[in-house]
N, CA and C atoms as an extended XYZ file, in Angstrom:
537
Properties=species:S:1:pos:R:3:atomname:S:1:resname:S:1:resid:I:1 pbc="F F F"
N        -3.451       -0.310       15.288 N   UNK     1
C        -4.684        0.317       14.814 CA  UNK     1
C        -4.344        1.454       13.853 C   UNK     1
N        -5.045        1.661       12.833 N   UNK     2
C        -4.645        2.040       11.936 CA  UNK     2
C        -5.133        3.709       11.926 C   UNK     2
N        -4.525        4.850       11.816 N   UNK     3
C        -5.147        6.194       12.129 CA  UNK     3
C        -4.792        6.879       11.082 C   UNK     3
N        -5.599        7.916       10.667 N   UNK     4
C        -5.845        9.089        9.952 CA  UNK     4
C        -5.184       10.247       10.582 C   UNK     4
N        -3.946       11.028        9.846 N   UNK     5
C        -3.438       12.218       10.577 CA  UNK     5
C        -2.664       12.777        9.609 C   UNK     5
N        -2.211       14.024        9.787 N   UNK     6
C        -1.379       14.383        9.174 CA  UNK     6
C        -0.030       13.498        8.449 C   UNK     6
N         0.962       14.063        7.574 N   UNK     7
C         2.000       12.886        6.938 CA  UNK     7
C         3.290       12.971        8.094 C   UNK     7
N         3.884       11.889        8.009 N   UNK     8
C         4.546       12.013        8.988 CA  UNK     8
C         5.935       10.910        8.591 C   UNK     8
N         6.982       11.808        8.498 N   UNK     9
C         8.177       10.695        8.416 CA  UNK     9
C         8.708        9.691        8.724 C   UNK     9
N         7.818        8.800       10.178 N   UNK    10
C         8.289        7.511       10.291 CA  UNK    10
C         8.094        6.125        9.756 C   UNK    10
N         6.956        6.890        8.655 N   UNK    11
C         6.733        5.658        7.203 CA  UNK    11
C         7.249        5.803        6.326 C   UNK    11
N         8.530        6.088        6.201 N   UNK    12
C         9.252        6.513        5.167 CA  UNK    12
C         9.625        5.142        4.197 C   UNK    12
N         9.980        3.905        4.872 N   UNK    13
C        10.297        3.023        4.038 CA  UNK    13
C         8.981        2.111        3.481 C   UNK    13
N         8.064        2.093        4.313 N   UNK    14
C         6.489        1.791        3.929 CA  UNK    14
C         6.150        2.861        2.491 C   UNK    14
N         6.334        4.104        3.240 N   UNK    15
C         5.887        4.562        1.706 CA  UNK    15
C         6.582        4.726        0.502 C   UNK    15
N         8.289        4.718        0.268 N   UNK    16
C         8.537        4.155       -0.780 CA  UNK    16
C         8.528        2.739       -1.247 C   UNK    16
N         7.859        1.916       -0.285 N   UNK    17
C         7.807        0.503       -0.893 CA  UNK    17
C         6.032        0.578       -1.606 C   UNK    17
N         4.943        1.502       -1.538 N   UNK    18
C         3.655        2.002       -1.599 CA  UNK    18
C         4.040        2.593       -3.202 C   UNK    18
N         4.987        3.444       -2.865 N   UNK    19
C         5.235        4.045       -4.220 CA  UNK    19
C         5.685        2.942       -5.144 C   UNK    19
N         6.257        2.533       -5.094 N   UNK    20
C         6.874        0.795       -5.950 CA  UNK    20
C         5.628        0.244       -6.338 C   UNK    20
N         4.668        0.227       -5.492 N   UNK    21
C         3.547       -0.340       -5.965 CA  UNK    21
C         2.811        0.066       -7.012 C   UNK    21
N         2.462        1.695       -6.902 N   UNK    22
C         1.701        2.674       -7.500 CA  UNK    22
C         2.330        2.621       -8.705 C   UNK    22
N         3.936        2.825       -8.661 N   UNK    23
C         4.558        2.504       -9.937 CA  UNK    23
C         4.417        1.297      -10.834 C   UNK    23
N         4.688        0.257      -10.120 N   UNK    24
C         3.567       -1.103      -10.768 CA  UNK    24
C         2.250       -0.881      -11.953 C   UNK    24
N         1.047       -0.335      -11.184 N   UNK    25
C         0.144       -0.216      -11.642 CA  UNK    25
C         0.422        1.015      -12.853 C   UNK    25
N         1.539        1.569      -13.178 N   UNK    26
C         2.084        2.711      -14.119 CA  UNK    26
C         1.374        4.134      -13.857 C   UNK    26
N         1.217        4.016      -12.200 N   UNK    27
C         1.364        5.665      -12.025 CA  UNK    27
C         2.581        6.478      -11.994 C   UNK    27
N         2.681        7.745      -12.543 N   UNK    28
C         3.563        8.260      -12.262 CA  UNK    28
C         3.801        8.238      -14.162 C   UNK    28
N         3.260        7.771      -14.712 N   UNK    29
C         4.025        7.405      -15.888 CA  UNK    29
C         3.353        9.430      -16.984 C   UNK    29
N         3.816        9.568      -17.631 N   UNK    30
C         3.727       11.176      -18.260 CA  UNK    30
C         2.178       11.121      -18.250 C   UNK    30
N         1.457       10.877      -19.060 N   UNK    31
C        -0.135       10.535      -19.450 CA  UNK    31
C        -0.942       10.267      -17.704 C   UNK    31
N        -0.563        9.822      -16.673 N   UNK    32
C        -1.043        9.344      -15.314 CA  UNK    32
C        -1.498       10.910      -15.035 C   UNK    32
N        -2.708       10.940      -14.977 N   UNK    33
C        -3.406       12.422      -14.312 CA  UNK    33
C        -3.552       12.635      -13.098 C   UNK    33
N        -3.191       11.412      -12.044 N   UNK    34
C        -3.505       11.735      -10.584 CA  UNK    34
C        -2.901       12.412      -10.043 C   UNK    34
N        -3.113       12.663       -8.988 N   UNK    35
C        -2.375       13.728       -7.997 CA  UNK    35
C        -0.945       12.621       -7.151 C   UNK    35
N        -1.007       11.321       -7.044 N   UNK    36
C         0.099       10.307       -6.823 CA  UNK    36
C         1.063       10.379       -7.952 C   UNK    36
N         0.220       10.524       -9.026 N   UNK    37
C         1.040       10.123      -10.273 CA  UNK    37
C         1.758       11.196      -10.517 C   UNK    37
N         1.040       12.996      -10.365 N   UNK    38
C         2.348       13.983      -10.540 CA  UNK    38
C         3.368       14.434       -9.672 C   UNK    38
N         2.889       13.703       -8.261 N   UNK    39
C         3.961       14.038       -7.244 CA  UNK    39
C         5.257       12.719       -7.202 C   UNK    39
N         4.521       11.656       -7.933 N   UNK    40
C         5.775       10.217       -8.218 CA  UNK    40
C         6.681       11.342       -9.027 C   UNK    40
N         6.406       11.825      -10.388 N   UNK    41
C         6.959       12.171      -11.115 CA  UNK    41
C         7.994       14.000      -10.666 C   UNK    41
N         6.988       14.378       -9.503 N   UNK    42
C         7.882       15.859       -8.930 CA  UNK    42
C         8.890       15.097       -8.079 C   UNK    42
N         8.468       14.501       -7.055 N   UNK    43
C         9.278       13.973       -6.333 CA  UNK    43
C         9.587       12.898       -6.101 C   UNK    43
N         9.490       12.212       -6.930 N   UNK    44
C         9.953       10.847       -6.299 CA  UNK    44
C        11.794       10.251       -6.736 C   UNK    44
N        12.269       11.245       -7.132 N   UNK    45
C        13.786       10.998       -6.732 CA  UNK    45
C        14.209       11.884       -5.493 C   UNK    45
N        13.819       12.518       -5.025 N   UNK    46
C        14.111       13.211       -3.881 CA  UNK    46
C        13.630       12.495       -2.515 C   UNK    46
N        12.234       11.672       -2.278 N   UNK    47
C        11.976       11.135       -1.860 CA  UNK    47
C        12.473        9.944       -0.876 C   UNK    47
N        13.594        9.422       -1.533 N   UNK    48
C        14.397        8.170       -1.336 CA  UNK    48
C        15.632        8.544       -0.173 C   UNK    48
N        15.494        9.691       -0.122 N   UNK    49
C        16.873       10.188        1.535 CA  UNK    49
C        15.950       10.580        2.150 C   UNK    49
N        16.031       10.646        3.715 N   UNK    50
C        15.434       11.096        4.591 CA  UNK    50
C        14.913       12.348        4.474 C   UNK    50
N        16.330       13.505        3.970 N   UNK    51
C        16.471       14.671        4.204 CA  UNK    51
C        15.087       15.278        2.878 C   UNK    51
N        15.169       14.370        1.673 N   UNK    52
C        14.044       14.621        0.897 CA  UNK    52
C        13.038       14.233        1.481 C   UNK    52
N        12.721       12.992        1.850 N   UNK    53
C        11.031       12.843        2.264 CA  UNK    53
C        10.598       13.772        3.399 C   UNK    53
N        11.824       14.140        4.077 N   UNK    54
C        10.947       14.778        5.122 CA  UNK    54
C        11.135       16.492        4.517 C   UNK    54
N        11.241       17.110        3.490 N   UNK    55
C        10.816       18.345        2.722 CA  UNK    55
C         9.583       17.648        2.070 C   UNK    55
N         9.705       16.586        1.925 N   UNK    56
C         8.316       16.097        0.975 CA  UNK    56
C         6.634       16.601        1.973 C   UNK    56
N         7.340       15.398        3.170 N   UNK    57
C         6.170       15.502        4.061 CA  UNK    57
C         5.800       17.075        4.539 C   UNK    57
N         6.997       17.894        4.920 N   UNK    58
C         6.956       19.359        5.165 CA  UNK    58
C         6.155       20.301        3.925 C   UNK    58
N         6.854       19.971        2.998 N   UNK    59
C         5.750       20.273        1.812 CA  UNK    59
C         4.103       19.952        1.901 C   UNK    59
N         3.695       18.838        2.142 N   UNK    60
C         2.652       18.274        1.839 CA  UNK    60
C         1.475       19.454        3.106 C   UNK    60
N         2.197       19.087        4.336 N   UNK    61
C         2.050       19.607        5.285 CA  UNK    61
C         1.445       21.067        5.404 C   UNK    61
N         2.504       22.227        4.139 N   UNK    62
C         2.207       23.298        4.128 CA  UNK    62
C         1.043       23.691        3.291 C   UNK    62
N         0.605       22.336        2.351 N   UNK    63
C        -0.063       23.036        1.106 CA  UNK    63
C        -1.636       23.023        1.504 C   UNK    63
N        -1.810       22.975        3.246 N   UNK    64
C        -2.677       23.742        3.990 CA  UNK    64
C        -3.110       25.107        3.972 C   UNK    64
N        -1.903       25.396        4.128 N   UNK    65
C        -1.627       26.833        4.225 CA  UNK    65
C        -2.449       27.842        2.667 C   UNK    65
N        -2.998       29.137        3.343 N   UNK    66
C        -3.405       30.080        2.312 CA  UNK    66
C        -2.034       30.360        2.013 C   UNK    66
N        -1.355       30.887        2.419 N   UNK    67
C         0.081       31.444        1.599 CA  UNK    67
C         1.229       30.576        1.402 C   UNK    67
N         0.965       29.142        1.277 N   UNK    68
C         1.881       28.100        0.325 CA  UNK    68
C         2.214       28.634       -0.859 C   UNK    68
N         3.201       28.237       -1.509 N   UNK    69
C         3.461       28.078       -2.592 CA  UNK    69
C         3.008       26.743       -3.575 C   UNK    69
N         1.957       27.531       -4.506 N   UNK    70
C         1.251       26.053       -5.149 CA  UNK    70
C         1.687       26.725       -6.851 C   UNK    70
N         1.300       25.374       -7.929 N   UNK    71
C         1.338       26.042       -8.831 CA  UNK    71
C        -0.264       26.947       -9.254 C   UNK    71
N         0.160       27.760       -9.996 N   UNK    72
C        -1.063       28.415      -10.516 CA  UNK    72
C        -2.038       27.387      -10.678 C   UNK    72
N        -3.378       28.189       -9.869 N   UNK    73
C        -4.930       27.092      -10.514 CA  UNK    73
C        -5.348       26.070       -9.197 C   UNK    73
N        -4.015       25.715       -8.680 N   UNK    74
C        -4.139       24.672       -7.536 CA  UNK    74
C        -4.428       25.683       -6.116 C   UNK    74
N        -5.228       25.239       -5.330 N   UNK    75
C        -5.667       25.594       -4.327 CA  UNK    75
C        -5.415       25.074       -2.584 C   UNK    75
N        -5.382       25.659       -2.008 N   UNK    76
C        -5.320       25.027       -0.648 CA  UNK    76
C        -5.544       23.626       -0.021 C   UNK    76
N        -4.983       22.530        0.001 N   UNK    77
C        -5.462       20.970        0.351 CA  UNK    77
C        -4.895       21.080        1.787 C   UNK    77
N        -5.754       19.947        2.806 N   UNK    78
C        -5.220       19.006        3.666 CA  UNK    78
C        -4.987       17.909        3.427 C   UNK    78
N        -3.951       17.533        3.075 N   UNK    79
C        -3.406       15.990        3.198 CA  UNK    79
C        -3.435       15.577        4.232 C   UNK    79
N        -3.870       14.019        4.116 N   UNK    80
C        -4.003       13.140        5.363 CA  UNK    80
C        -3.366       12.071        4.945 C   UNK    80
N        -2.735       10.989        6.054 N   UNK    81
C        -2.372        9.863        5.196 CA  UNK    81
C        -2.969        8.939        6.767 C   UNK    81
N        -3.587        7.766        6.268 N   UNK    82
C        -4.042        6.636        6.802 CA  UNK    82
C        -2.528        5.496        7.180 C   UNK    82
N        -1.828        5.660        8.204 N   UNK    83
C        -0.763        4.885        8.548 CA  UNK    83
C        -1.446        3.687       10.086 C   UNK    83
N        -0.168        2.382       10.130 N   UNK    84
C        -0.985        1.666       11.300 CA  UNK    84
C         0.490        1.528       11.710 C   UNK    84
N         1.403        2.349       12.471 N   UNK    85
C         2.794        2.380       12.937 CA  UNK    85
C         3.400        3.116       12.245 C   UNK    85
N         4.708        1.916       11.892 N   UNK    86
C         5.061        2.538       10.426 CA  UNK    86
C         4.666        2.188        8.844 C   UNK    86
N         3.467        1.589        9.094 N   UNK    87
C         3.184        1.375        7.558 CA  UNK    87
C         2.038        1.998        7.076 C   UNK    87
N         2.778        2.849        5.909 N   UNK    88
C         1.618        3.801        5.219 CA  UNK    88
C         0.742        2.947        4.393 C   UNK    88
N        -0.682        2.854        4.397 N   UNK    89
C        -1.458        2.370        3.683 CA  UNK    89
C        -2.347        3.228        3.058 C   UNK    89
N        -2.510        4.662        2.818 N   UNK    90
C        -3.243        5.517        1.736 CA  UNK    90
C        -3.127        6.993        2.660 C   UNK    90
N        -3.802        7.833        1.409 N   UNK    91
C        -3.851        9.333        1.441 CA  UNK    91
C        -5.341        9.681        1.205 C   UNK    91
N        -5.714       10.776        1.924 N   UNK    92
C        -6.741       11.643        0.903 CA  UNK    92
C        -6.778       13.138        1.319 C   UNK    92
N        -7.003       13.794       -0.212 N   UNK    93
C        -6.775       15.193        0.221 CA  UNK    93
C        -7.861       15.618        0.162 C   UNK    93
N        -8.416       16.851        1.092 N   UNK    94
C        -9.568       17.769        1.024 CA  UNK    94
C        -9.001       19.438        0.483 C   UNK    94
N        -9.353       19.669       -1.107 N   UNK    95
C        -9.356       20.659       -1.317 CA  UNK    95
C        -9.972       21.890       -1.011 C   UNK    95
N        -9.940       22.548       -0.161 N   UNK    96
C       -10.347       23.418        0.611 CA  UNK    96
C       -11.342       24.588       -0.242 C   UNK    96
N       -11.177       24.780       -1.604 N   UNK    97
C       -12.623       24.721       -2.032 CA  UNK    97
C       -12.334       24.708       -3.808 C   UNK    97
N       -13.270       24.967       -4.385 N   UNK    98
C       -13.548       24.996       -6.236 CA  UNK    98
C       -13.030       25.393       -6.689 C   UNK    98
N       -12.376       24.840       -7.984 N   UNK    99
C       -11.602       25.871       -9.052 CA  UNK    99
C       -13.034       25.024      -10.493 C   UNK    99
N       -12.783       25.946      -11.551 N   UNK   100
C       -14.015       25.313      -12.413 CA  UNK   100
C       -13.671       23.887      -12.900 C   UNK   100
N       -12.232       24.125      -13.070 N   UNK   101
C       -11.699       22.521      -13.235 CA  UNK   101
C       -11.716       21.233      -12.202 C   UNK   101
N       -11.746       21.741      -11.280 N   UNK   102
C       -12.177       20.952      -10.166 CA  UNK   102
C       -13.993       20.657       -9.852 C   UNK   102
N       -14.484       21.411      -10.632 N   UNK   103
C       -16.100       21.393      -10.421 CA  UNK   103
C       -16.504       20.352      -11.431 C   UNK   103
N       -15.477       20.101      -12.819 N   UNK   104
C       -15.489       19.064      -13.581 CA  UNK   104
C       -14.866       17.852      -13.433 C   UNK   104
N       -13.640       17.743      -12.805 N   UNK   105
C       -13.353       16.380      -12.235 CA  UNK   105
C       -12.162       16.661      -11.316 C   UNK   105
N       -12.236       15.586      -10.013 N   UNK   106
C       -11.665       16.037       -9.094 CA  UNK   106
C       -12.054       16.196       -7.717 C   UNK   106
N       -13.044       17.342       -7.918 N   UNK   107
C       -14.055       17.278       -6.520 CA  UNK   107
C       -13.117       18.150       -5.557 C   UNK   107
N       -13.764       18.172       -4.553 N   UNK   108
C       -12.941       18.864       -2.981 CA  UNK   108
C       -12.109       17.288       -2.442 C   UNK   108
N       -12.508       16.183       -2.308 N   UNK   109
C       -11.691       14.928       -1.929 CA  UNK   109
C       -10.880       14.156       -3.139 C   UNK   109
N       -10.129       14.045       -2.834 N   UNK   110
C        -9.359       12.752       -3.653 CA  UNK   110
C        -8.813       11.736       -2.760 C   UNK   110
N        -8.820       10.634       -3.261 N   UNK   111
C        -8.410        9.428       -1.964 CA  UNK   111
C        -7.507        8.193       -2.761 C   UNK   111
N        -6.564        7.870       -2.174 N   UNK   112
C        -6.040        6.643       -2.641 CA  UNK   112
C        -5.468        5.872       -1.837 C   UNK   112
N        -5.555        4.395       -1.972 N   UNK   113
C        -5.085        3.309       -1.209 CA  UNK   113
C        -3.925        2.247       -1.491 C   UNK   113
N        -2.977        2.288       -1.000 N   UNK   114
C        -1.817        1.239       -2.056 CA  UNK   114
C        -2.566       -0.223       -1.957 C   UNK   114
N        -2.068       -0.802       -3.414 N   UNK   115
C        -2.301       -1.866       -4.070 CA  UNK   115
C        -2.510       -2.903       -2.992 C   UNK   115
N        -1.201       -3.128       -2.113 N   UNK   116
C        -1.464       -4.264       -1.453 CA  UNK   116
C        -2.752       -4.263       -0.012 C   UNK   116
N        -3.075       -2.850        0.390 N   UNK   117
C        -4.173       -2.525        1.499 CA  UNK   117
C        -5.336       -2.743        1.170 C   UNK   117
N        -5.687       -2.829       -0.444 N   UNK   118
C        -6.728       -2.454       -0.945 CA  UNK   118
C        -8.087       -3.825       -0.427 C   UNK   118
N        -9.238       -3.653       -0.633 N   UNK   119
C       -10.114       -4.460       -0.440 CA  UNK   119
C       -10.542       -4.394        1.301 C   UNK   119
N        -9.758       -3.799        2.313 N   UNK   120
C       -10.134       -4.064        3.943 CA  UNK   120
C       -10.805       -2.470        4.029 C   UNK   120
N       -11.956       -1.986        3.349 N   UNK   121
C       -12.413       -1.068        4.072 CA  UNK   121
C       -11.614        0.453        4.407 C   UNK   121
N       -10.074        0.862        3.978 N   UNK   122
C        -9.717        1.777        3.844 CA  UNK   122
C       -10.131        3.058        3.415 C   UNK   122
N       -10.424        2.933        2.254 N   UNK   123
C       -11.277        4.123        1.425 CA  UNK   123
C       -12.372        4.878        2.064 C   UNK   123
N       -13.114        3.313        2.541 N   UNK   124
C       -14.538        4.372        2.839 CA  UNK   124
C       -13.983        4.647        4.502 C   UNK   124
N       -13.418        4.318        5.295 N   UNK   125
C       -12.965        4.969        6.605 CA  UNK   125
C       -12.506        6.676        6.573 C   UNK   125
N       -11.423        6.458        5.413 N   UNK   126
C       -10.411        7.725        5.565 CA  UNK   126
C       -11.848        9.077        5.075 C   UNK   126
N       -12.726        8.253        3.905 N   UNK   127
C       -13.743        9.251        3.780 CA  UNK   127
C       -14.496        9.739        4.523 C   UNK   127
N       -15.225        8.708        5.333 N   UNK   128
C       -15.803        9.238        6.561 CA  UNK   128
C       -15.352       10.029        7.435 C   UNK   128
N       -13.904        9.838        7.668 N   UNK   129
C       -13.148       10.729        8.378 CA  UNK   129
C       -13.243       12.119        8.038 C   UNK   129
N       -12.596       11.989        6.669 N   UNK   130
C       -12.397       13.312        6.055 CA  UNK   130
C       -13.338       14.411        5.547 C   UNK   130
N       -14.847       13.702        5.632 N   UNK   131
C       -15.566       14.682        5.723 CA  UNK   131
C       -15.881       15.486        6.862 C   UNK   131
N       -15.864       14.970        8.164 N   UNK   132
C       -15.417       15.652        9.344 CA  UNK   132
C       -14.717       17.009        8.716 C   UNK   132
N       -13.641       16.600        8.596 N   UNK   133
C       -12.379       17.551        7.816 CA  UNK   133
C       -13.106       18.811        7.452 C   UNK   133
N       -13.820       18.200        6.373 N   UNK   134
C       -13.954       19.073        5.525 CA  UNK   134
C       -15.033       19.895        6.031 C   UNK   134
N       -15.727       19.357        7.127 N   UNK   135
C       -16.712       20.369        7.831 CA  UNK   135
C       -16.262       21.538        8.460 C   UNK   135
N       -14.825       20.824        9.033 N   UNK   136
C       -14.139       21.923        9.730 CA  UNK   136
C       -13.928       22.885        8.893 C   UNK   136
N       -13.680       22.834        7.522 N   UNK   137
C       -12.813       23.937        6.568 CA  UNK   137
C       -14.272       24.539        6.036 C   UNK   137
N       -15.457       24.203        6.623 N   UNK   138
C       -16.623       25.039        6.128 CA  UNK   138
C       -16.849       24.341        4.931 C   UNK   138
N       -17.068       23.501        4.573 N   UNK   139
C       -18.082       22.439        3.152 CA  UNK   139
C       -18.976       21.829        3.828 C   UNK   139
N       -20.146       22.261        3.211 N   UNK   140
C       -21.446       21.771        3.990 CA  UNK   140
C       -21.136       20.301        3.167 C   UNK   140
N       -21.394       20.618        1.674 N   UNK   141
C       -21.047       19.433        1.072 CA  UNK   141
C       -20.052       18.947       -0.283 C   UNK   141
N       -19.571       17.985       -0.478 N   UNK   142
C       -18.185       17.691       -0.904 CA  UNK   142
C       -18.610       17.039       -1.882 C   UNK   142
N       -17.701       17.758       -3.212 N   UNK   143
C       -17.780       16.741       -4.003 CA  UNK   143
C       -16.934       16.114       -4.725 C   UNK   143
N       -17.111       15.142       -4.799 N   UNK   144
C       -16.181       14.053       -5.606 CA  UNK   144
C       -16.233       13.429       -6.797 C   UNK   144
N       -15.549       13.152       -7.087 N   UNK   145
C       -15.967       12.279       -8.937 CA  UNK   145
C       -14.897       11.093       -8.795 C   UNK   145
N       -15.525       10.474       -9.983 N   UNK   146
C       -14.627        9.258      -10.126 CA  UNK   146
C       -14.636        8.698      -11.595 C   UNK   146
N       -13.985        8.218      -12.206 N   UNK   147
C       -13.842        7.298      -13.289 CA  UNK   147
C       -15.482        6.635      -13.677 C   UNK   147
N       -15.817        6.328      -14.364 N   UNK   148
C       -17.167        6.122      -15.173 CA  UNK   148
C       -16.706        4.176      -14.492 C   UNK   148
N       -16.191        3.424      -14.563 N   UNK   149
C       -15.662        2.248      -14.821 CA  UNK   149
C       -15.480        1.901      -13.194 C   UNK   149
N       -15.124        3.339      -12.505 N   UNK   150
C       -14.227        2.434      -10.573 CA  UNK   150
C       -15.717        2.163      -10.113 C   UNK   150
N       -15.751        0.998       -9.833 N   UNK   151
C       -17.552        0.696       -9.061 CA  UNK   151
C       -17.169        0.739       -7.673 C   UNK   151
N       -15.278        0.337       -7.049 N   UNK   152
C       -15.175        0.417       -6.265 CA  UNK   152
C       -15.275        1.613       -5.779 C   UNK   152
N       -14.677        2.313       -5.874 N   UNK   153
C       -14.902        4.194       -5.702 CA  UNK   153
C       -16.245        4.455       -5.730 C   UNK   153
N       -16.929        4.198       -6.542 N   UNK   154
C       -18.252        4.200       -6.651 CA  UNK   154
C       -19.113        3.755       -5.119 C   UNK   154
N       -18.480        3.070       -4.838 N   UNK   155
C       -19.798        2.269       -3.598 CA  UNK   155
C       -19.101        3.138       -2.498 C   UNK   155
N       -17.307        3.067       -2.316 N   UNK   156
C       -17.103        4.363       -1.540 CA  UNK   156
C       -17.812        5.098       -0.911 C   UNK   156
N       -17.816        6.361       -2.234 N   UNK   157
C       -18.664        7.518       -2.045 CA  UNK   157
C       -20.127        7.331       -1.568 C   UNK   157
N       -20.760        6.160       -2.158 N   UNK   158
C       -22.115        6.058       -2.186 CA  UNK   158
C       -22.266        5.603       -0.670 C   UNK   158
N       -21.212        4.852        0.024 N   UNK   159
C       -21.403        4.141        1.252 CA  UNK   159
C       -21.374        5.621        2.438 C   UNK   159
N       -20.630        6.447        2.170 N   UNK   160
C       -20.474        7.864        2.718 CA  UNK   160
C       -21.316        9.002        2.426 C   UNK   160
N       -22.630        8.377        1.733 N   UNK   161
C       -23.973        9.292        1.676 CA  UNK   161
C       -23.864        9.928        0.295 C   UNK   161
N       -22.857        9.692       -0.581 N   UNK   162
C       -22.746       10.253       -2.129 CA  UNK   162
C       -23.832       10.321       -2.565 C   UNK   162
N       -24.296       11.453       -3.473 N   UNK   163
C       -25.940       11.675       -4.482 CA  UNK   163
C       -25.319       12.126       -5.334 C   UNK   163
N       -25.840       10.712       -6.415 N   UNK   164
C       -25.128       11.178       -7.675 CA  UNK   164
C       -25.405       12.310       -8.681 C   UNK   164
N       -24.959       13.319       -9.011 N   UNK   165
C       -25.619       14.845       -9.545 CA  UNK   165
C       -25.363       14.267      -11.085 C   UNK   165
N       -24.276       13.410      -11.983 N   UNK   166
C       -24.141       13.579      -13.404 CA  UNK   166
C       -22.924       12.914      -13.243 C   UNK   166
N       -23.180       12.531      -15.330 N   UNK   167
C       -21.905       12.346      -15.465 CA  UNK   167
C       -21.322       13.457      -16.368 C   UNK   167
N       -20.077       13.823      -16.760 N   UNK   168
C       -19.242       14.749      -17.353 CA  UNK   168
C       -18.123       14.125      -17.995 C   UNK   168
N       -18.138       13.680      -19.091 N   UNK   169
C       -16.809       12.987      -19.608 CA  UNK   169
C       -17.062       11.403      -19.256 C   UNK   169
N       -15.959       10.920      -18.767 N   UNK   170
C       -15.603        9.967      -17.861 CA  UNK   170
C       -15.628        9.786      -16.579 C   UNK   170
N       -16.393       10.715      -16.194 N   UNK   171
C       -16.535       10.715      -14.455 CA  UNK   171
C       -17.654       11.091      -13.725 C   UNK   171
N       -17.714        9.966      -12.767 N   UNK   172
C       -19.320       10.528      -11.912 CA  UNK   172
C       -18.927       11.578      -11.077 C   UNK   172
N       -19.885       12.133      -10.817 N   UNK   173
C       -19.842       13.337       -9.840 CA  UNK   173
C       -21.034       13.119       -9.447 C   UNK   173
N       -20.400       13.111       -7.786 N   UNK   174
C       -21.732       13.020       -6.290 CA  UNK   174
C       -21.233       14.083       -5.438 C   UNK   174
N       -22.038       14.593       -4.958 N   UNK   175
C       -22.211       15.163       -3.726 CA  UNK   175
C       -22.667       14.613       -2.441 C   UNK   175
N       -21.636       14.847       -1.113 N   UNK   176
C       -21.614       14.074       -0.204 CA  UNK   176
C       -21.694       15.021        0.959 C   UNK   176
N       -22.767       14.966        1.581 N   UNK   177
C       -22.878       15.672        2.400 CA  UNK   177
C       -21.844       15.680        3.655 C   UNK   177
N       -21.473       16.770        4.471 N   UNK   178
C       -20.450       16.465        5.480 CA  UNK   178
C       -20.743       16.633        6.820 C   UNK   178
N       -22.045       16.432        7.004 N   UNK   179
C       -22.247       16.578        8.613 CA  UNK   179
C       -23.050       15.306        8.915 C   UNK   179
C-alpha cells in the first residue's frame, strides 16, 4: 500500500531509476524550470552513493525548517514523497507560504509523479493528502498553478476542490481550499 511521508532512504534505487525517467522526458536539462529539474541538476551526481542520497534526503528533510539553509527568495517547504515499500512513485512539496514569484507561478503545492506511475490516481491522492498538510502549517487555502496545456494537472487540482482565479502567462492558477 502505497503511503505519503516524509523522504526516506530505503528507495534509493527506485528513485534513481525515477530520476532516469524524469531525465528521459529532459528534466533536469539547463532551460527545465521545475523544482525535479533543478535538484536533477544540484544533485544528481551526488545522489548515486548512499552516503549522498541520504544528505540528499537529510537535506530535503530540513528545508522544513525556518532556519535551513535555502537559496535567497526560496522559502520554507515540506517535502513528501508517495513510496509503496521500496518504490518511490512521486513527491509534493507544500511551500509554507508566498513569495510574489510564487503568487505568479508555482503556488504553495507542487506535485510530481514518475513517468512509469503515472495515470493510477497518484496526483490527486498525494493532493488530498497534502492539503491536510498544509492546514497544519496554517493555509486556509492553497494555491497552485499549472501549465495552460496539463489538463491532467488540471482535473487534479479541480478534483481536490481547485477554483480557478486566472490565467498569468502560461499558467492556471486555482485556489484550493484546505479543510
Amino acid at each position: 500500500m502505497a503511503r505519503l511521508g516524509a523522504p526516506i532512504v530505503s528507495v534509493h534505487a527506485s528513485f534513481l531509476a525515477a530520476m532516469a525517467e524524469f531525465r528521459a522526458e529532459g528534466r533536469g536539462a539547463a532551460a527545465d524550470r521545475t523544482e525535479i529539474g533543478r535538484e536533477i541538476r544540484t544533485f544528481g551526481a551526488s545522489w548515486t552513493t548512499p552516503e549522498g542520497f541520504d544528505a540528499y534526503v537529510r537535506w530535503l528533510v530540513d528545508q522544513a525548517r525556518e532556519d535551513a539553509p535555502r537559496p535567497e527568495g526560496y522559502v520554507p517547504v515540506t517535502n513528501l514523497w508517495l513510496t509503496d515499500e521500496t518504490e518511490y512513485l512521486g513527491r509534493i512539496a507544500i511551500r509554507h507560504r508566498l513569495t510574489d514569484q510564487l503568487r505568479e507561478a508555482g503556488g504553495h503545492i507542487g506535485y510530481e509523479v514518475r513517468p512509469s506511475a503515472r495515470r493510477r490516481g497518484h496526483a490527486t491522492r498525494m493532493l488530498r493528502e497534502a492539503l491536510a498538510v498544509a492546514r497544519g502549517l496554517g493555509i486556509d487555502s492553497a494555491l497552485l498553478t499549472c501549465e495552460i496545456d496539463n489538463e491532467v494537472s488540471r482535473r487534479v487540482i479541480e478534483r481536490n476542490g481547485g477554483v480557478l482565479e486566472d490565467r498569468r502567462g502560461n499558467k492556471w492558477r486555482y485556489w484550493v481550499p484546505t479543510a
